[in-house]
N, C-alpha and C positions, 0 to 999 in steps of 0.2 A: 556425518549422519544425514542433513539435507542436501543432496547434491546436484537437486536439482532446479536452476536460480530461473526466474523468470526477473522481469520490469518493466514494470506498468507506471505510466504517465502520472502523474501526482494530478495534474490538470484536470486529465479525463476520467478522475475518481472526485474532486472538488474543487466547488466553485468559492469557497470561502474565502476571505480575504486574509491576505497570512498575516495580516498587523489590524491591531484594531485601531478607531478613528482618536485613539484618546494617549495620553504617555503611560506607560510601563516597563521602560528601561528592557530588564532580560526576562520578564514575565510577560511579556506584549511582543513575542518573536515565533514565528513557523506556525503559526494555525493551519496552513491548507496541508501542512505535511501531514501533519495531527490530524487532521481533517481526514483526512485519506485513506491515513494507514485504519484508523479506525472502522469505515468503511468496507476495510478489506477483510478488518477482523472478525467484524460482525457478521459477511456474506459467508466466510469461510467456516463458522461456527455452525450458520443457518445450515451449513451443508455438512454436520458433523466434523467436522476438521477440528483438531487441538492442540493450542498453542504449545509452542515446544513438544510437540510428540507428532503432529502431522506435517509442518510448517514452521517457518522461522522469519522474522522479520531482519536481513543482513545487516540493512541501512538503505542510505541510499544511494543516490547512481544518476545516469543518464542514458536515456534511450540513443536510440542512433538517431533520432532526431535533431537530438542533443536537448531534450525537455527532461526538465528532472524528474526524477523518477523513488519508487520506492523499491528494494531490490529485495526478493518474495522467493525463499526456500523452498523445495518438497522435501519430503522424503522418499516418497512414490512419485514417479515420472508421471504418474497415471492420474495423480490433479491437481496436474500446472492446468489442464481441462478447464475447470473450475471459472480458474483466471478469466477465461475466454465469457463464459457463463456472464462476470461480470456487467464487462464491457456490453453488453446485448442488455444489461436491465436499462442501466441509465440513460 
């Protein structure tokens, strides 16, 4: 049903720090991913999009950079667009 994947920089969506300053064992692990995908949810929302019916969040991935990444569904080829949109606010 989405098949069409984009991946965007987890980086270049958050600057958060993925651990906080303090202990938390396995609740104190990935904020910047968290960070990110959230990010992506909210832009993609802003712009009508709906989860599980527009878009899918695969997991994650690495760019050819080799920066890790979030790996970002369509179902219309027509806005991975969108994506691009992003990158231009922040």
């Amino acid at each position: 049903m989405f098949k069409h994947q984009v991946k965007l920089s987890i980086d270049a969506l958050s600057t958060r720090p993925n651990h906080l300053p303090i202990e938390g064992g396995a609740l104190n692990a990935g904020y910047t991913m968290v960070d990110a995908l959230a990010v992506v949810s909210n832009f993609l929302g802003n712009h009508g999009l709906i989860y599980r019916k527009d878009w899918w969040w695969e997991g994650n991935g690495w760019t050819q950079d080799m920066d890790q990444a979030l790996c970002i569904e369509f179902k219309e080829e027509k806005n991975k667009i969108l994506v691009q949109l992003l990158g231009e606010q922040r």
